[in-house]
C-alpha positions as CSV (number, residue, x, y, z in Angstrom):
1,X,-8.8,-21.7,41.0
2,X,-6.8,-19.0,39.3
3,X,-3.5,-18.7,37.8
4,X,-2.0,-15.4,37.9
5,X,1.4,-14.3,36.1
6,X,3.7,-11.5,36.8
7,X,6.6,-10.1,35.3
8,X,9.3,-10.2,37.7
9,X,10.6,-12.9,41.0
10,X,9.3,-13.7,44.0
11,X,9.9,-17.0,45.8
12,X,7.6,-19.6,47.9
13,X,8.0,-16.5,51.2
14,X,5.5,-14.1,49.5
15,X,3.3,-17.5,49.3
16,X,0.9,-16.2,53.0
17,X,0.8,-12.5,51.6
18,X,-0.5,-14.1,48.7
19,X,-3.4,-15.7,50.7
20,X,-1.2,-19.0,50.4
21,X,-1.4,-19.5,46.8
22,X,1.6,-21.9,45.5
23,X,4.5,-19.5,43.6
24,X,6.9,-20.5,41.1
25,X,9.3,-18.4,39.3
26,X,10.5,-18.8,36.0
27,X,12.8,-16.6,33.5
28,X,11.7,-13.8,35.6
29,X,8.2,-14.5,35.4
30,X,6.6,-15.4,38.4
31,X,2.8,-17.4,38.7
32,X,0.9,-17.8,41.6
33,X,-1.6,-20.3,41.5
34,X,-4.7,-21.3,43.8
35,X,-8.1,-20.9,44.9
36,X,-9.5,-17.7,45.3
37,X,-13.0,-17.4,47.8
38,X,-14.6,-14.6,45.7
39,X,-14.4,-11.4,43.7
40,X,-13.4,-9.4,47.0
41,X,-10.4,-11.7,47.4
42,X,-9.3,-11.5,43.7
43,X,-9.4,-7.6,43.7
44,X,-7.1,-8.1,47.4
45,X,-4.7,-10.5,45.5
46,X,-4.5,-7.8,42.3
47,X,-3.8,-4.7,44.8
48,X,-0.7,-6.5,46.4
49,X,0.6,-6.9,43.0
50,X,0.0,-3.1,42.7
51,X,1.6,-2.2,45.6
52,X,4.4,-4.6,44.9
53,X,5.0,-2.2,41.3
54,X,4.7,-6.1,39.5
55,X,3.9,-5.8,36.0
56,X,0.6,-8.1,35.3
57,X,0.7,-10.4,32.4
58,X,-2.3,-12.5,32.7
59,X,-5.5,-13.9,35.4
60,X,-6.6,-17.4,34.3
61,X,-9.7,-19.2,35.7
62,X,-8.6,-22.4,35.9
63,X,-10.9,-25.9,36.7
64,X,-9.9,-27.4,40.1
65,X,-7.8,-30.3,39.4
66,X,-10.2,-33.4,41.1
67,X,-6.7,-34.7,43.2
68,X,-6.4,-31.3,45.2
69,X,-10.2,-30.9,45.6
70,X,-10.9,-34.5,47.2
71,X,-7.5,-33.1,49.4
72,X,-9.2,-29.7,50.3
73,X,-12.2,-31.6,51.8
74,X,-10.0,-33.6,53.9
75,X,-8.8,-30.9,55.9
């Protein structure tokens, strides 16, 4: 799981570009949170940011909370 932070808005429509993370926006400062597969996927996530001219803030690595894990293998 990361959490990644971004100056600037975007709402829940950038959420599939963002390989479906979950986006909330708040006093301009936008955090996209979910799981990423790997390294390559990360570095795909950062370009978009790039190439969206968003001003990075911070990339947390966050523990998997236990309720959406037990959800994930559901599916």
């Amino acid at each position: 799981m990361y959490q990644i932070r971004v100056q600037g808005k975007l709402d829940e429509r950038w959420s599939e570009w963002f390989n479906c993370m979950m986006i909330a926006s708040e006093s301009g400062i936008t955090t996209l949170t979910g799981a990423v597969a790997d390294q390559a996927a990360l570095r795909s996530i950062l370009t978009r940011i790039w190439d969206l001219n968003l001003t990075l803030i911070s990339v947390t690595r966050t523990e998997m909370d236990p309720k959406q894990e037990g959800s994930r293998s559901s599916e």
